[in-house]
C-alpha positions as CSV (number, residue, x, y, z in Angstrom):
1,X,-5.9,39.7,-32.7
2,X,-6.2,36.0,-31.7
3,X,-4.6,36.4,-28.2
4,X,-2.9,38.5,-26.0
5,X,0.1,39.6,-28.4
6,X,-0.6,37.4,-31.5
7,X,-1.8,39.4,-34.9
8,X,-4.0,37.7,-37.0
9,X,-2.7,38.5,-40.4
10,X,-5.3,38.8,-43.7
11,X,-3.1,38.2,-46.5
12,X,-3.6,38.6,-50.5
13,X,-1.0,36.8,-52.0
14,X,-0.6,37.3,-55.9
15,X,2.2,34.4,-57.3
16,X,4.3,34.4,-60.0
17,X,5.0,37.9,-59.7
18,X,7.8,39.9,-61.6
19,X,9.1,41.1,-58.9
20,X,8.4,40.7,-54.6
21,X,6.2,43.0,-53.1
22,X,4.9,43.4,-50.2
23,X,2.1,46.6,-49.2
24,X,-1.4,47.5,-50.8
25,X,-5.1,47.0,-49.5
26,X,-6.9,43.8,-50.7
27,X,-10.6,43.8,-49.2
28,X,-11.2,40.2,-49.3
29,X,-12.6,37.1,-47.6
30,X,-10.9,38.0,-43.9
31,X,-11.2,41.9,-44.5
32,X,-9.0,44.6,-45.3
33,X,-6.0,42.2,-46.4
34,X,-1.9,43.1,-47.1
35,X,-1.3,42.1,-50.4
36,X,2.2,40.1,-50.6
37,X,3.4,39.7,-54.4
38,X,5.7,36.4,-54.2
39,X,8.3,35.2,-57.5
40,X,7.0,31.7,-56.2
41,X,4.7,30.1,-58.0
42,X,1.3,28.8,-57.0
43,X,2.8,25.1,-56.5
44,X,3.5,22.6,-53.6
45,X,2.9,25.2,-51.2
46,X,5.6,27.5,-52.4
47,X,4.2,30.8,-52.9
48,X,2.6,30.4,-49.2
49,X,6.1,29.6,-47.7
50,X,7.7,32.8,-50.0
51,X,4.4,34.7,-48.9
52,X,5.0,34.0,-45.1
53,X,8.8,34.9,-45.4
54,X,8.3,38.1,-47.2
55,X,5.4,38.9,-44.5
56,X,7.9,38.0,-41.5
57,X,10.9,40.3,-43.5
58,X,9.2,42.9,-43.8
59,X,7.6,43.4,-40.5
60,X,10.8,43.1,-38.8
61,X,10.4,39.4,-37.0
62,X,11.8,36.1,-37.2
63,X,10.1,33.6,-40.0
64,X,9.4,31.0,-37.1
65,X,7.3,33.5,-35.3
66,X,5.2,33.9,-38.4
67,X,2.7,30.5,-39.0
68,X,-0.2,30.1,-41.7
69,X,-3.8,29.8,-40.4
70,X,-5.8,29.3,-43.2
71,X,-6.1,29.2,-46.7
72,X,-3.1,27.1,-47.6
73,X,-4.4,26.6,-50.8
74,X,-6.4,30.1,-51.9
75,X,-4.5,33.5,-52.7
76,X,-6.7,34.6,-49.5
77,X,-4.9,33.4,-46.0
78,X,-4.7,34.2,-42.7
79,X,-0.9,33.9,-40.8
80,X,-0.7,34.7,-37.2
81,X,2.2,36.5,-36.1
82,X,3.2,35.3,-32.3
83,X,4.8,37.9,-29.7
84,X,3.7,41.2,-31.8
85,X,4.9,44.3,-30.6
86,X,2.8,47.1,-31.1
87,X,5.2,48.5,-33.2
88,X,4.6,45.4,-35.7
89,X,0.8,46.3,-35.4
90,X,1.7,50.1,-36.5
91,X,3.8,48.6,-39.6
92,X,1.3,46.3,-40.5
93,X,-1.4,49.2,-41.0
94,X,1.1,51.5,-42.8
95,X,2.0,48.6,-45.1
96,X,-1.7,47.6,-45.7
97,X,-3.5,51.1,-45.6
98,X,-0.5,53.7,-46.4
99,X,1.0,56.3,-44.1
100,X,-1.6,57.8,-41.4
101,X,-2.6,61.6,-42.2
């Protein structure tokens, strides 16, 4: 966590997939990451932007809550997510590591 109630988010993002995905364990650069499959392609910063939408969707929040941190131009980033509920936390691990148990 970066501050009181924002996530730090370690994200594998894999473009020009066949279809959008996001869940799966990626140990990379910043750790255990959540790997986000994007249609996007790896261009002009669009498979980022898809990346950080599909990230935001699927934990729930509003896209302008979620902001890239690093890596804007690697498949390894870092997107904080601001005002996290514990509940996104929770979700976050499920998605990344799979149910608990």
């Amino acid at each position: 966590m970066a501050g009181d109630d924002t996530l730090t988010v370690a994200v594998r993002v894999k473009p020009g997939a066949s279809r959008a995905r996001v869940g799966g364990r990626f140990d990379g650069p910043h750790g255990p990451a959540l790997v986000i499959a994007v249609n996007a392609p790896a261009v002009d910063g669009r498979a980022t932007e898809a990346a950080r939408r599909a990230l935001a969707q699927a934990l729930g929040v509003r896209p302008a809550v979620v902001s890239l941190r690093a890596g804007a131009a690697s498949r390894d980033k870092l997107f904080l997510v601001a005002r996290a509920e514990p509940a996104v936390v929770a979700l976050l691990s499920r998605l990344r590591d799979g149910p608990a148990g």
